[in-house]
C-alpha positions as CSV (number, residue, x, y, z in Angstrom):
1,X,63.5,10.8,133.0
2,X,63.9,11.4,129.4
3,X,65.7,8.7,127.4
4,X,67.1,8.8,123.6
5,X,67.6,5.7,121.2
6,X,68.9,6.0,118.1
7,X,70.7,4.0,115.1
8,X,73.9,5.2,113.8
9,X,74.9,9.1,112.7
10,X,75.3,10.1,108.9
11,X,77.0,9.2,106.6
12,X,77.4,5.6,106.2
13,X,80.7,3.6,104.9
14,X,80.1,2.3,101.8
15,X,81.3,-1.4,100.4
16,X,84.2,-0.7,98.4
17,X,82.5,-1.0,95.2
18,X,80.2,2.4,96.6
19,X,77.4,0.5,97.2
20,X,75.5,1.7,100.3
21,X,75.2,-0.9,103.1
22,X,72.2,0.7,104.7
23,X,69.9,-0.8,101.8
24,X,69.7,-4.5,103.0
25,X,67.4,-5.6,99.9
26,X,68.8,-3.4,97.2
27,X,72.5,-3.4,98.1
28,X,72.6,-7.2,99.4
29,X,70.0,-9.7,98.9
30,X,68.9,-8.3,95.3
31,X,71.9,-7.0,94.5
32,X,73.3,-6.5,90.6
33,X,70.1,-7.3,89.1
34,X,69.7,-4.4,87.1
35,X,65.8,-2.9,87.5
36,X,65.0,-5.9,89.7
37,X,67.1,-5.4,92.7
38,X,64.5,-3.9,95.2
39,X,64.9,-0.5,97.4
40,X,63.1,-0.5,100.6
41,X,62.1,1.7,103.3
42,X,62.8,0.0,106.4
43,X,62.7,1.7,109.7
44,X,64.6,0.6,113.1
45,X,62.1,-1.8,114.4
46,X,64.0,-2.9,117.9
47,X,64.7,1.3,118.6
48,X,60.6,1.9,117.9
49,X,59.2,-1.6,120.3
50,X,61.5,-0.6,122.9
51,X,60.1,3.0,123.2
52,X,56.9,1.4,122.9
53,X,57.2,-0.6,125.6
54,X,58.8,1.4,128.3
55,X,56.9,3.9,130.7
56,X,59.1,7.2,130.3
57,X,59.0,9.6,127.2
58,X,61.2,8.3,124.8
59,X,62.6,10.2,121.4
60,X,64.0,7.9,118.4
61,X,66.2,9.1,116.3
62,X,66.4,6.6,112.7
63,X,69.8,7.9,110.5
64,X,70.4,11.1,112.3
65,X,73.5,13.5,110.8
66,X,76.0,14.2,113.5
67,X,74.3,17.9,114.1
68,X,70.8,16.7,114.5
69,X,72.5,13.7,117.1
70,X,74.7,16.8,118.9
71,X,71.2,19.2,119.0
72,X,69.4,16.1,120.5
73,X,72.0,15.3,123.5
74,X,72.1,19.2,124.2
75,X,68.5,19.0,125.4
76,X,69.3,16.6,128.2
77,X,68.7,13.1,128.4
78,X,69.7,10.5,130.8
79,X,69.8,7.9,128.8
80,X,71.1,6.9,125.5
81,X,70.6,3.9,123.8
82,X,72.6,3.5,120.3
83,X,71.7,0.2,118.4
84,X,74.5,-1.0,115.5
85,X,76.3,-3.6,113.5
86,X,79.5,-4.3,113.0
87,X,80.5,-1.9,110.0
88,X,79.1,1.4,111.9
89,X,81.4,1.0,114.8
90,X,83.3,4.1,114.0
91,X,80.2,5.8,113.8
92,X,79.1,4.6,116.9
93,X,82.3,5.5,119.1
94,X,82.0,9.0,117.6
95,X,78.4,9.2,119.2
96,X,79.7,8.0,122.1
97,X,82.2,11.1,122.7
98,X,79.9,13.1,121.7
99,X,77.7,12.4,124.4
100,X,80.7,12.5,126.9
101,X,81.3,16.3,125.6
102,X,77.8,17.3,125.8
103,X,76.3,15.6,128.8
104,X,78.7,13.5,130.5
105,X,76.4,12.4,132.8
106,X,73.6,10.8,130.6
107,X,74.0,6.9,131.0
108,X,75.0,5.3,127.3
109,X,73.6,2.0,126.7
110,X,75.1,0.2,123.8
111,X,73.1,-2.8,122.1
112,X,72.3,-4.7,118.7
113,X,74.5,-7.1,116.4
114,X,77.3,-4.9,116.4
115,X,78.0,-5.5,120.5
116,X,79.1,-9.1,119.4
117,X,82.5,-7.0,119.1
118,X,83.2,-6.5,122.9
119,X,83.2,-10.8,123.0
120,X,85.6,-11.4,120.1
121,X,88.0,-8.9,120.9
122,X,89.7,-6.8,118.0
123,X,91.9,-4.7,119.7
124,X,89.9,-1.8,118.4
125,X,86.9,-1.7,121.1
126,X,88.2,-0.9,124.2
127,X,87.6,2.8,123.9
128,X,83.9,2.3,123.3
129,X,83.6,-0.2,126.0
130,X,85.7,2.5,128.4
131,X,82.9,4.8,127.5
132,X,79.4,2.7,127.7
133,X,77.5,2.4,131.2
134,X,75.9,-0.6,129.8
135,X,76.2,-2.6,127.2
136,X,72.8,-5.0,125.8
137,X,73.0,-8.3,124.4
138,X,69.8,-10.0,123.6
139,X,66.2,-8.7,124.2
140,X,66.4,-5.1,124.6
141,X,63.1,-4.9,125.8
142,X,63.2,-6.7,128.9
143,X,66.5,-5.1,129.3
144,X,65.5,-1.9,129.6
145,X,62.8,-2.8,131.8
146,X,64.4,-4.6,134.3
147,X,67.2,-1.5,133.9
148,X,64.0,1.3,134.8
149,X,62.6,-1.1,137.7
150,X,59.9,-2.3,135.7
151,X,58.1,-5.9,134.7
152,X,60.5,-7.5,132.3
153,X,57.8,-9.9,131.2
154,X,54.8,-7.8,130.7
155,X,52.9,-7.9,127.6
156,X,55.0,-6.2,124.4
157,X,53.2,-4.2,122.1
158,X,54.0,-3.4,118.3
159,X,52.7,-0.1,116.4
160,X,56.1,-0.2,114.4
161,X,56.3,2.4,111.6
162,X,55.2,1.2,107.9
163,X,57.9,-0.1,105.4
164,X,57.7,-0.3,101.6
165,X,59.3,-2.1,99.0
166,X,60.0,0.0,96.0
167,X,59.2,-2.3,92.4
168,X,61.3,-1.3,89.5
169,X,62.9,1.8,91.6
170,X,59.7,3.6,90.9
171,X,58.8,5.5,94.0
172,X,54.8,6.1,92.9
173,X,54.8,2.2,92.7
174,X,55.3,2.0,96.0
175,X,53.8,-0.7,98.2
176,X,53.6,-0.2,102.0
177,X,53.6,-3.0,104.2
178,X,53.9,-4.0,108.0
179,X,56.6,-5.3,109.3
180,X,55.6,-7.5,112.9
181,X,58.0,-9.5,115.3
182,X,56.9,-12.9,116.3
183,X,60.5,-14.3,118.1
184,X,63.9,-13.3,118.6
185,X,67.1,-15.1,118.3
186,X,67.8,-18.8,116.7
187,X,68.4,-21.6,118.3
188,X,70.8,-23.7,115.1
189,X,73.8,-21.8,116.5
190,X,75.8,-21.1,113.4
191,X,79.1,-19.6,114.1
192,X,78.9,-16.8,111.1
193,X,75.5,-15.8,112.8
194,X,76.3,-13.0,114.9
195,X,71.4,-12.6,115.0
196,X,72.1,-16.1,117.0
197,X,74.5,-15.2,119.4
198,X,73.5,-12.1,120.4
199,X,70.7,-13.4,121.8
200,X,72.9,-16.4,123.6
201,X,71.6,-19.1,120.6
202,X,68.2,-19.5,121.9
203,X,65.0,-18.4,120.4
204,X,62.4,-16.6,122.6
205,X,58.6,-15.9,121.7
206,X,57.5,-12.6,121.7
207,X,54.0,-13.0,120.6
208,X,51.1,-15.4,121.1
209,X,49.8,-16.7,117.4
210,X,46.2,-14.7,118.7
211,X,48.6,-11.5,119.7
212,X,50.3,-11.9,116.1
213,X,47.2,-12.0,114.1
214,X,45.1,-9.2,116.4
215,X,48.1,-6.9,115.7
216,X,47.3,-7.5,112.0
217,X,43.9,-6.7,112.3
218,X,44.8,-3.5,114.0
219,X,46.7,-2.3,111.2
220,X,44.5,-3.6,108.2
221,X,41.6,-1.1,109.6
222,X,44.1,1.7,110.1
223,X,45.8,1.1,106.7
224,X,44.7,0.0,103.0
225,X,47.6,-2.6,103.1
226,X,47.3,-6.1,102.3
227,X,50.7,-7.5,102.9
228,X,53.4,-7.9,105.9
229,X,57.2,-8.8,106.7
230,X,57.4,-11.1,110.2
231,X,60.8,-10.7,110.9
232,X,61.8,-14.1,112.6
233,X,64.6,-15.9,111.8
234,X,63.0,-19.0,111.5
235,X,59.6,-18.6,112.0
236,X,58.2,-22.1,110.2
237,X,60.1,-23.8,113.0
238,X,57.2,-24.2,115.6
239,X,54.6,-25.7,113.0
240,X,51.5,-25.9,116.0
241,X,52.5,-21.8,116.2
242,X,52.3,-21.5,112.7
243,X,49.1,-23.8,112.0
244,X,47.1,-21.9,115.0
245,X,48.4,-18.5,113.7
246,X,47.6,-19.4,109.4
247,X,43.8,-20.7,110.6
248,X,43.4,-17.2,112.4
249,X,44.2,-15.5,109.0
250,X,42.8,-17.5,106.8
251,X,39.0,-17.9,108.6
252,X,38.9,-13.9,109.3
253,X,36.7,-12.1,106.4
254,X,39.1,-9.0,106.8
255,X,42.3,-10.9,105.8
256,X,40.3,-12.5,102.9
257,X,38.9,-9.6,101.6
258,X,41.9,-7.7,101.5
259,X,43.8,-10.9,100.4
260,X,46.3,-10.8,103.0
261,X,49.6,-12.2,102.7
262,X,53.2,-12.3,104.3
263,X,57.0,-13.1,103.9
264,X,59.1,-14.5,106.1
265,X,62.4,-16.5,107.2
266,X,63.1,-20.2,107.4
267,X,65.6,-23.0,107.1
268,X,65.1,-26.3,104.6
269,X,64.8,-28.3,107.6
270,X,61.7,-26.4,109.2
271,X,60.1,-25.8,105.6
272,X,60.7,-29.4,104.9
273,X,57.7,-29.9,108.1
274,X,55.2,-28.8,105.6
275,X,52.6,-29.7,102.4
276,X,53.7,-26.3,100.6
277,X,49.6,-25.7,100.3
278,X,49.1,-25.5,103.8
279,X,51.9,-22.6,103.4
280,X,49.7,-20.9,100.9
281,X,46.1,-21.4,102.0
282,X,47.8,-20.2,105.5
283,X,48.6,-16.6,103.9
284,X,52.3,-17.2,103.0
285,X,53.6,-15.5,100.2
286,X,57.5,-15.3,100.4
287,X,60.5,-17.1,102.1
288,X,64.0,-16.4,102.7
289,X,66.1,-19.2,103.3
290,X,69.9,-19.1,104.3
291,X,71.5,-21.1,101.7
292,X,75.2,-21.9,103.0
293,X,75.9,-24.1,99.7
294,X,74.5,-26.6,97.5
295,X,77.7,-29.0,98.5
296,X,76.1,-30.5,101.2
297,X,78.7,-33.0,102.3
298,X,81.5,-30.7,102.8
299,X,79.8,-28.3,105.3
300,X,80.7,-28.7,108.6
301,X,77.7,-30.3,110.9
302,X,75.8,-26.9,112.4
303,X,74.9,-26.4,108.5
304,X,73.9,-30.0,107.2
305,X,71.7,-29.6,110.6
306,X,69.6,-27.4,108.5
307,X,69.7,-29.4,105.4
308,X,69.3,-32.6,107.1
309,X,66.9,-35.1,104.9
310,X,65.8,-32.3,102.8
311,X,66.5,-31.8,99.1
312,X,67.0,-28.0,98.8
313,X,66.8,-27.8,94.8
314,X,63.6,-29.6,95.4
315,X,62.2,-27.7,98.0
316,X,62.9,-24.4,96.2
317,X,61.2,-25.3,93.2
318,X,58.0,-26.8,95.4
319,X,57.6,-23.7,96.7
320,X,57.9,-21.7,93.2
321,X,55.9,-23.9,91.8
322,X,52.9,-23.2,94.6
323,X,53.2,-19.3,93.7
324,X,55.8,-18.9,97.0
325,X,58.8,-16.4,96.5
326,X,62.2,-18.0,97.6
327,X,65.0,-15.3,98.6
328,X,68.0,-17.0,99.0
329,X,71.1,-15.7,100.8
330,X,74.3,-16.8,101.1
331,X,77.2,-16.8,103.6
332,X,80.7,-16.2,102.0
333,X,84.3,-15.9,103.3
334,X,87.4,-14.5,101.4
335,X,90.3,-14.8,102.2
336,X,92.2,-11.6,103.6
């Protein structure tokens, strides 16, 4: 059994004003501020747990050209998993034939964001759909275990490849980071949030705060790093989770010495749980928070949810004011 995952083939469509829409950080959340929008290195962290976490040999392929994805098929695989989002579809029906051409009888397995397409039809999916054995929508771990006969709920562990942010687009200032998963999914349901429905609007744990922190550890003795990403999409939620996981980092001499800290992802509502000191003595150093608008009344109820007895100029600025970054992003729609 030899199985292949891999993200999308070479090159990428650009937005129409060029920029590249593989840069999440510099072309989106930082972008058009001039030396301070932020290139990162980011790797394909759902492809790399899954092959982790699976019993047969398993090759990843991050940003392959079309030749290197053809040279890969040709040596035989029987599966192949392809994660997208929306804007790489064409990309991804490409692979698809490709595979059909070359080894028509490996099993394709579709999965990530970009499979929200086969439930609100376009017209233009059917022809990928025709050509996918299987198509993923939430945890793709458990998926693929339950798909190779194996425990979908045994322990999941994370050696995920480290990622960098890139300060003044100065490559020697480099600074390399981990990036950890503590939970998938969400569970506020907005209907713009295609991370939400994939995994069916509920949020499932896939690490214990001890699991969380020991992973840290692990990589702090293997690494002179000092800082992490925790990709959760709203990870202050659970504040017991977060209080029993902050104590772990701040009592360990390791963490301290190394002053370790971490970003992560919340909404107003689950930040608004919290004395912003507690944030900071429990190791956190950045947030992202969706901001769908400062107009509060005129949002429709899944959104004032979020903002719901919080005052989100005031929380921003707490945090600020407490040495916490704020990354704000924003949901827009234009009109055709």
């Amino acid at each position: 059994m030899r199985i292949l995952l891999s993200s999308p083939i070479k090159p990428y469509p650009s937005f129409k004003d060029g920029r590249d829409n593989l840069h999440f950080n510099y072309a989106n959340t930082t972008y058009g501020q001039d030396i301070f929008s932020i290139p990162t290195r980011m790797h394909s962290h759902g492809l790399h747990l899954i092959a982790q976490n699976i019993r047969p040999p398993v090759t990843v392929l991050e940003n392959p050209t079309e030749r290197i994805f053809t040279r890969e098929i040709q040596s035989g695989y029987d599966i192949v998993g392809i994660t997208f989002v929306l804007p790489f579809f064409s990309k991804v029906l490409e692979m698809a034939r490709i595979v059909r051409a070359h080894s028509p009888r490996t099993r394709i397995v579709l999965g990530g964001p970009g499979v929200q397409c086969f439930s609100h039809a376009t017209g233009k999916e059917a022809d990928l759909l025709a050509m996918a054995d299987d198509v993923c929508r939430g945890d793709g771990i458990a998926f693929m275990r339950r798909m190779l006969g194996e425990d979908a709920d045994a322990p999941i562990r994370q050696d995920l490849p480290l990622g960098a942010v890139i300060p003044l687009r100065f490559k020697f200032l480099q600074q390399e980071s981990i990036t950890l998963i503590s939970a998938l999914g969400c569970t506020n349901s907005c209907e713009f949030c295609a991370a939400s429905a994939f995994f069916g609007h509920r949020r499932t744990q896939i690490a214990t705060p001890r699991e969380l922190y020991e992973t840290i550890l692990r990589y702090l003795r293997k690494y002179q790093i000092n800082s992490a990403r925790i990709l959760d999409d709203n990870f202050l939620v659970d504040k017991s989770y977060v209080r029993e996981f902050g104590e772990l980092i701040r009592n360990d001499s390791l963490c301290q010495q190394r002053g370790f800290t971490y970003s992560t992802f919340a909404n107003f509502t689950a930040i608004s749980q919290y004395d912003v000191v507690d944030l900071v003595r429990w190791g956190i150093s950045g947030i992202l928070i969706g901001i769908e608008s400062k107009f509060v009344e005129s949002l429709p109820s899944y959104v004032r949810r979020k903002l719901q007895g919080t005052n989100a100029i005031r929380t921003i600025q707490n945090l600020l004011d407490n040495g916490i970054f704020v990354e704000g992003s924003l949901i827009e729609q234009k009109p055709n």
